[in-house]
N, C-alpha and C positions, 0 to 999 in steps of 0.2 A: 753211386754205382759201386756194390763192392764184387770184387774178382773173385773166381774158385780158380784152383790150379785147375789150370791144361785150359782155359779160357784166354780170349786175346780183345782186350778193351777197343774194340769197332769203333764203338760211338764215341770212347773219348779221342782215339784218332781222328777222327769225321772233326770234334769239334777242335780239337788242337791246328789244324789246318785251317779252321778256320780264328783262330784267334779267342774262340767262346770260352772257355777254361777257366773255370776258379781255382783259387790257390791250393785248397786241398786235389782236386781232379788232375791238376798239373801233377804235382807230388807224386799223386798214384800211379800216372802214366810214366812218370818218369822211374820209378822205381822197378816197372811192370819191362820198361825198355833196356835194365839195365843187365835183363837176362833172358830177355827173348830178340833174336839175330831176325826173324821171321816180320816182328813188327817194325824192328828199326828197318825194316828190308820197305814195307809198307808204308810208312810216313814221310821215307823220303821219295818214294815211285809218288805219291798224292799229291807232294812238295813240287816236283818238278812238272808234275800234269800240270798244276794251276798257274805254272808259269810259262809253261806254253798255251798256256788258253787265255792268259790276260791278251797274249797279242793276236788272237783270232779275230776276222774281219766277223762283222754280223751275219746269222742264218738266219733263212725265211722261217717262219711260225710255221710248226705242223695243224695243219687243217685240222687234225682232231683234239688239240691240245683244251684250247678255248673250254666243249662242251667238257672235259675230264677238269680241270678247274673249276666250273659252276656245277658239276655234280660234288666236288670235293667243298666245295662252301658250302651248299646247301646238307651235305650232312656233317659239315663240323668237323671236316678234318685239319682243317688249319683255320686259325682264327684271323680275322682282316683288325688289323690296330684301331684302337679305337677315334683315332681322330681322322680317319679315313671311310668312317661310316657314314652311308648317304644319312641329309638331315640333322647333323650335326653341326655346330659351330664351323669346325674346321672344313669343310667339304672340300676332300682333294680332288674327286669325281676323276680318279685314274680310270683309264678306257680298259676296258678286258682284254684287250690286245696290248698294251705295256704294260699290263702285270703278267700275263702271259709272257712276253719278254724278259720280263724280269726271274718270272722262276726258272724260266730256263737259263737263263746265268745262274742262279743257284745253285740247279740240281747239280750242274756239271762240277761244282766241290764239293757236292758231296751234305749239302745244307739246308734241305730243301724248306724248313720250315721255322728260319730267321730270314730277315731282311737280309739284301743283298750286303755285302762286308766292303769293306774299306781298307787300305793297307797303311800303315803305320805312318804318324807324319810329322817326326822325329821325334818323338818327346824327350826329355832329359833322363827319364827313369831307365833302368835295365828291363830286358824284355823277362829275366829269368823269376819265376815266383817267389817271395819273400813270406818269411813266418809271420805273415797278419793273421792266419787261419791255419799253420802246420808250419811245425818245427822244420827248420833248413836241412834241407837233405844235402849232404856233403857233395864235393862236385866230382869226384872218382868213384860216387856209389853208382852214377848213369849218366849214358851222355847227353849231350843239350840236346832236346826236340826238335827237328829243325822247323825254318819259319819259310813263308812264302816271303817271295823277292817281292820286297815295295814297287810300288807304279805310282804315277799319277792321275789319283782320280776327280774327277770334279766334284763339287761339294756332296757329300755324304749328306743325304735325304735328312738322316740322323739327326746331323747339325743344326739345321733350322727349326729353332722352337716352335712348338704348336700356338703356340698365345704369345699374346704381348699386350700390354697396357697403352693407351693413347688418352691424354689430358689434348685435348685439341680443338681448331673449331675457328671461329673468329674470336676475336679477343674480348670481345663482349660477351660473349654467349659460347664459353668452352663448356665440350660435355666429353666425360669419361666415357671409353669404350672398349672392347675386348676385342682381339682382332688374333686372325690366324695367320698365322708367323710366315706363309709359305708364301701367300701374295700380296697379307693385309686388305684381302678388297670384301672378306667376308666379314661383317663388324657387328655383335650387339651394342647396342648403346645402353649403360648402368644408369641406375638412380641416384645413384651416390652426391651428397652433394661436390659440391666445388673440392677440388684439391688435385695436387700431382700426388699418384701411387709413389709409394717413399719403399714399401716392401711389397714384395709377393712370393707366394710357395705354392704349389700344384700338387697337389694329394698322388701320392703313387700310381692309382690308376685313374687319372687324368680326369677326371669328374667335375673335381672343388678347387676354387681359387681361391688361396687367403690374399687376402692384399690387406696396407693401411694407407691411410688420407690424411695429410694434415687439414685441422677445420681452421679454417681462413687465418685471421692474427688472434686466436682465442689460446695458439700456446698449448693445443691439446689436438692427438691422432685419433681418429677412428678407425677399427680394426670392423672388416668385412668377409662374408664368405659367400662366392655367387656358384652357383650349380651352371657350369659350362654345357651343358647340354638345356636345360628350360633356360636360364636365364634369372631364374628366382633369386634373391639374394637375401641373408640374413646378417643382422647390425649385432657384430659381438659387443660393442662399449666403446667407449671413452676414456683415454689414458693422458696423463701426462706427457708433454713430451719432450721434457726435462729429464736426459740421462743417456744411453748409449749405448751400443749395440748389445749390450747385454739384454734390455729394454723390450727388444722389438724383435725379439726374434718368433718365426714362425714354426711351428714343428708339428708334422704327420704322423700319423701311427702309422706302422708297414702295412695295415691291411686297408690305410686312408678310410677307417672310421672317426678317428678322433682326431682333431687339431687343438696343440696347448700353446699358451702366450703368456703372456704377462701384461697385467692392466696394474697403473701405478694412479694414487687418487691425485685431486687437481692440484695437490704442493708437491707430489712426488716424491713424499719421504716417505710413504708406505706401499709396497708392492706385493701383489702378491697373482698366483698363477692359476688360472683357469683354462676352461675345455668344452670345447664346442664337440655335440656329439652329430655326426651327419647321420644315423638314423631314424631321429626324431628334432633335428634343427635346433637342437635346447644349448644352452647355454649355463656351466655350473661353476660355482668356483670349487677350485680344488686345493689349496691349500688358505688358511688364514691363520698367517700370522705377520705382513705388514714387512716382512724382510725376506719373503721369496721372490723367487724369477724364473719361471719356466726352461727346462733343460730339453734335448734330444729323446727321444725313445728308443730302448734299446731290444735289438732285434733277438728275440729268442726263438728257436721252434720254426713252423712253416708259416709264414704269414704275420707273426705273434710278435710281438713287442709289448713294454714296459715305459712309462712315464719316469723322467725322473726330475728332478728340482732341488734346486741351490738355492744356502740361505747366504745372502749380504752381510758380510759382518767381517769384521778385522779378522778374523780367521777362519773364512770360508768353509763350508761344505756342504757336501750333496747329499742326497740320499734317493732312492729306489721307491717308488708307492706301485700298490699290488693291483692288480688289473683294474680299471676303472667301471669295467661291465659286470663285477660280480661284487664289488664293495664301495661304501660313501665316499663321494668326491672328499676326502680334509687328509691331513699327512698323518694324520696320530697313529695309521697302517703303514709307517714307513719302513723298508726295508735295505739293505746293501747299503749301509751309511758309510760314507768315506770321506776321513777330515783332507782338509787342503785342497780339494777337488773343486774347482767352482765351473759350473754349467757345461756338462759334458757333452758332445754331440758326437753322435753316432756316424760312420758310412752305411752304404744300405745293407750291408750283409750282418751287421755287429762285430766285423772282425778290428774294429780300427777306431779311437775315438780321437779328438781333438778337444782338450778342456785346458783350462786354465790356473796358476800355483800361483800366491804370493800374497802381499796384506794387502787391505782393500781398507778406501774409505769413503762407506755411503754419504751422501750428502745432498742436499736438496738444490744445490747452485749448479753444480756438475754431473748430478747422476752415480750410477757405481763406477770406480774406476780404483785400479791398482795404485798404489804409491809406494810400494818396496819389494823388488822380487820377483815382479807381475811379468809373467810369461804366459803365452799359451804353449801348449804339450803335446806330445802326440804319442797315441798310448796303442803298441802293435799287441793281436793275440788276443783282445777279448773278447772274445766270441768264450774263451776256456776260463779264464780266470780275472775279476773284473777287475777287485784288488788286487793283485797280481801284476797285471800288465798299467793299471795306475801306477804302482809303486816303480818299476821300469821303464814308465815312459820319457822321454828324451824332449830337451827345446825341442818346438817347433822350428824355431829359427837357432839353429846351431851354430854361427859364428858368430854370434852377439853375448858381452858378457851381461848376464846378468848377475847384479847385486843389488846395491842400494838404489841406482837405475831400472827402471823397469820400462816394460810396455806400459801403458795405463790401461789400451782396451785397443780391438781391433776386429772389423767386421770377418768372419770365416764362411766359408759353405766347401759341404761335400758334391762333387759330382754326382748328377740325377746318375740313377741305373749303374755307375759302377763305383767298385767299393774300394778305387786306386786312386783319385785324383783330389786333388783339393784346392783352393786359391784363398787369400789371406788382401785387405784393403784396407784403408782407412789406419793400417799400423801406427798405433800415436808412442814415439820413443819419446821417454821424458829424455833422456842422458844424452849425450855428448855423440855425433856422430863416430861410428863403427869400421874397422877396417871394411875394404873387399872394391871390386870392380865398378862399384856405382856410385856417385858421393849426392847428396848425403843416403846415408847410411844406418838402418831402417827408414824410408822414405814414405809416408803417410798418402802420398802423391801416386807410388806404384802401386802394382799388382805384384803378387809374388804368387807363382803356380809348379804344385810341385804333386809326386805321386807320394803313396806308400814302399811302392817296392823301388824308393829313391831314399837308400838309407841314412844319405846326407839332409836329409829333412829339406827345409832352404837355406840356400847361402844366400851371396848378394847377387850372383849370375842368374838365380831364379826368379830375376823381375822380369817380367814383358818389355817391351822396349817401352822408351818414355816417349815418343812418337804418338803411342796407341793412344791414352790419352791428352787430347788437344792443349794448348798452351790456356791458361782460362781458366779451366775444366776443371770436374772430381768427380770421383766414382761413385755414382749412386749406388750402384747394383750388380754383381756378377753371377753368371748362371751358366756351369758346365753341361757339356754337351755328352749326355749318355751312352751313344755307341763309343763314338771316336773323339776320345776323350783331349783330342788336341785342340777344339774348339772351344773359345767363349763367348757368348752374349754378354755384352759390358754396357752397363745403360749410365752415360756420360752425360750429365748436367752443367749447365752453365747459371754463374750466380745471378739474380734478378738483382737488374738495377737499382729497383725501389719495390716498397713492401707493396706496394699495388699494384707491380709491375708482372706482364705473364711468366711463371715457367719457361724454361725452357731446356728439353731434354732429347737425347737419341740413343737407341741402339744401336751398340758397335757389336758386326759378330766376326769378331778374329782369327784367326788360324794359328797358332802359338809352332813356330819356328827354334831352333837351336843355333848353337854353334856360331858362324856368319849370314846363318843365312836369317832376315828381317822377317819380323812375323807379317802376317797377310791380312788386310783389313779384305772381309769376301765380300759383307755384303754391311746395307744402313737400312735401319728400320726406322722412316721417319714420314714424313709427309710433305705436301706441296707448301699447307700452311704452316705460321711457326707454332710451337706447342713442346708438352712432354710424350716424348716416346716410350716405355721402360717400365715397370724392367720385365724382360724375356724370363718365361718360365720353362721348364725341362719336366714330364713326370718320372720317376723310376721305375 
C-alpha cells in the first residue's frame, strides 16, 4: 500500500488493531502517525473499542445475516480455508450459525476477512517491528502504535494443526495414518510400508504432505509425498540414514509446487539434492555431484521463490539455481554463490534466514557435522541484500563462545505463516558447558524458541521449561503455530526397548509462557492404543 499526501492509511489501521502488519506496513504507518494527530486520534478510539467489546456478553444472530453470508460465498467474496471445505480430509463441518457468529466478532474490529484474532500470549520478543524487511525507524521519528489490551482466550482455532501422523494399531498390525488435528476421528489410512514418520512438511497451501519412514532395520528412510485431499501418494526414494539433520530436511517452494530433499546412496558418503514436482508427480535430481544437500528456497516476488543447495566440505558453501520450471534440474546454472554459508533456510516472507558458519567434516560414520566453529546464524534483511545480511548475520545462540568448540548440528524450523518465530532442538554442543540460567548449557535435551524481532537471538532463558519434555523422552519433532505464534506442536518420542519392539510417540501442543509464569501443555495427540503420534504439521 503506498500513501499520496493528504490520504490516511484505513486499512493499515484496520490491520494494525488487529495485530496483521508486516514489518515494512508497520514502518509506514508508523511514520504516516508521526505527522498526522487525526489518525493517532483514530487508532487509539479502535484501541479502546476492541477493549470494551472483548467484555460484551453474546448477541442474538441477525435473521438475515445467515442468507448475506451464503450469497457472499457463493460469489467469492471471502474464501472458506481450505481444511474446512466439505469433503476433505479435515471436515470441520462448522454449522452456518457459528461462522455467522464468528464473523460477527470480527466485523466488529474491523477484520472482516481473517479469522478471528487472538491476543498476545507473552512471548519473549518486543511487540515493536525490527529491520528483518525495513531499516529501524528511530523511536522520536513516531510514537508507538498502540496495541489492544490482552485477554484470555481459549485456544486459538489457529493452533491446532490440520494433520498429524499416526504409526498405530495393534502391535502386530500397525498401519500409518493421516489424521485431522482438530478431533483426530477423521483418518486416511497410507500405504506406506511399516515405519514411525521421523519428518513431515505441509506445502504452503495445504495440499501435499512430505513425510519420511524409517524401512524396518535396513538402516535406510524413505521419503514420501501423499496428496491430502485424494489420498494418492508418491515414493520419492530411498536414502541413507546415516547423518543428521542436515540430511533430511524437507523444503516447499512459496507457491508449494516443488518439494527439494536430499537423497544420500546406501554408504552415505555421497549426497546429493532432488525435487519432486507436484504438477506432474515426477521426481528429478537436481544437483550431481555426491557432496550436496538440499537448502530452503528463497522467497522472491509474489508467490516466487528460488532453490538453493550447500556443498559438504571443509569449507562449506551455497549457492542459488535459477528457477527450476524454465531450466535443467543440475547446478552448472548456479547463481548467488556464498562461501561459508552452509544450508540456509528461509522464513516465509525471505526477510530472515537461519544458516549455518564453520569447518565441517563429512563422513560416512557420522554424517555432516561441524567440528570447529560450527554455529548456526541468523541473518536479518534479506529480502534487500542476500550477501549482505549473510555477511551481518549474528549467532544464533548469542551467549555461547564459539571457537574451537562448536555446535556439531542441530534440528531448526521457521514458523508456518509468520516470518518471526523460530525454535532450535537436538543442539549437539561439543564443548564444555556455557554460562546462563539453565545447566547444562546448550542442552540437546531443550527446545529453545525465540523471534526475529528478539534481537538477543537465544540466550539460555529461551529454553521451554524442561517439564515439557517427559523425563525418558526426546524431541522428534517441533512445528510452530502460524497465527499465534506462541504455540508448539512438539512430537516426543520415547526410546524402544528393543529393535523389534513398537515405537512409541505423542504429540505435545504447548503454549510457551515467560517470565514465571510455566508454559501450558493444552492439549495431547495420541490415542487409546500405544503407538507413534507425530509429528503435527502447520501449512503457511
Amino acid at each position: 500500500m503506498t500513501l499520496r499526501r493528504g490520504e490516511h492509511p484505513d486499512e493499515l489501521i484496520s490491520a494494525a488493531i488487529s495485530g496483521d502488519l508486516t514489518d515494512d506496513e508497520q514502518a509506514r504507518l508508523d511514520a504516516h502517525l508521526a505527522g498526522c494527530d487525526s489518525c493517532r486520534q483514530t487508532i487509539a478510539a479502535w484501541a479502546e473499542q476492541r477493549r470494551l467489546v472483548a467484555g460484551l456478553r453474546g448477541a442474538p444472530v441477525p435473521r438475515d445475516l445467515a442468507p448475506r453470508i451464503r450469497a457472499g460465498i457463493e460469489s467469492g467474496a471471502f474464501a472458506v480455508p481450505w481444511w474446512r471445505r466439505t469433503g476433505l480430509l479435515v471436515g470441520v463441518g462448522a454449522t452456518l450459525a457459528t461462522a455467522a457468529a464468528a464473523l460477527v466478532a470480527v466485523a466488529v474490529v474491523g477484520n472482516l476477512l481473517r479469522g478471528p484474532q487472538v491476543a498476545s500470549s507473552g512471548s519473549p520478543s518486543a511487540t515493536a517491528s525490527v529491520a528483518s524487511s525495513a531499516e529501524p525507524t528511530p523511536a522520536e521519528s513516531a510514537p508507538a502504535t498502540p496495541r489492544p489490551s490482552p485477554t484470555e482466550p481459549a485456544i486459538a482455532r489457529e493452533a491446532i494443526p490440520p494433520y498429524y501422523l499416526a504409526y498405530a494399531g495393534e502391535s502386530d498390525n500397525l498401519a500409518l495414518t493421516l489424521r485431522d488435528g482438530d478431533q483426530g476421528t477423521t483418518e486416511r489410512e497410507l500405504p506406506t510400508p511399516q515405519g514411525q514418520p521421523i519428518r513431515a512438511a505441509l506445502s504452503p497451501d495445504g495440499r501435499w504432505l512430505a513425510y519420511i519412514t524409517p524401512v524396518g532395520q535396513k538402516g535406510t528412510n524413505r521419503y514420501w509425498v501423499v496428496n491430502s485431499e485424494d489420498g494418492s501418494e508418491t515414493d520419492l526414494g530411498e536414502s541413507s540414514a546415516i547423518g543428521s539433520p542436515f540430511t533430511n530436511g524437507l523444503f516447499w517452494s512459496t507457491d508449494s509446487r516443488y518439494l527439494s530433499f536430499t537423497l544420500a546412496d546406501p554408504s552415505g558418503t555421497e549426497t546429493d539434492a532432488w525435487i519432486f514436482d507436484t504438477a506432474d508427480r515426477s521426481v528429478a535430481q537436481l544437483t550431481r555431484r555426491g557432496d550436496a544437500v538440499a537448502a530452503g528456497w528463497r522467497p522472491y516476488g509474489q508467490g516466487k521463490s528460488l532453490p538453493w543447495v550447500s556443498v559438504a566440505s571443509a569449507d562449506p558453501y551455497s549457492f542459488e539455481l535459477p528457477d527450476v520450471a524454465t531450466s535443467p534440474p543440475d547446478d552448472r546454472g548456479a547463481t548467488q554463490g556464498i562461501d561459508g554459508v552452509f544450508q540456509p533456510i528461509w522464513n516465509s516472507d525471505g526477510s530472515a534466514a537461519i544458516f549455518w558458519r564453520g569447518t565441517m567434516n563429512p563422513s560416512a560414520e557420522a554424517g555432516y557435522e561441524f567440528i570447529e566453529g560450527g554455529a548456526p546464524y541468523l541473518a536479518r534483511g534479506a529480502t534487500r541484500n542476500v550477501t549482505r545480511a549473510f555477511n551481518q548475520a549474528t549467532p544464533l545462540f548469542s551467549d555461547v563462545t564459539i571457537g574451537r568448540d562448536a555446535f556439531t548440528s542441530a534440528a531448526i524450523t521457521w514458523g508456518a505463516g509468520t516470518s518471526d518465530a523460530y525454535a532450535v532442538w537436538d543442539a549437539r554442543w561439543s564443548g564444555p558447558p556455557q554460562s546462563g540460567d539453565q545447566s547444562p548449557y546448550p542442552d540437546e535435551n531443550r527446545i529453545y524458541f525465540s523471534h526475529v524481532s528478539d534481537d538477543r537471538n537465544i540466550l539460555a532463558g529461551h529454553a521451554l521449561d524442561a517439564g515439557d519434555v517427559p523425563d525418558g523422552a526426546y524431541v522428534a519433532s517441533v512445528a510452530i503455530a502460524p497465527l499465534d505464534r506462541d504455540y508448539l506442536a512438539v512430537t516426543i518420542a520415547y526410546p524402544a526397548p528393543g529393535d523389534l519392539a513398537v515405537p512409541r510417540g505423542e504429540t505435545l501442543l504447548i503454549k510457551r509462557n515467560t517470565g514465571d509464569v510455566a508454559d501450558e501443555l493444552v492439549r495431547t495427540f495420541t490415542g487409546e492404543q500405544s503407538g507413534w503420534y507425530g509429528p503435527a504439521v502447520y501449512p503457511n
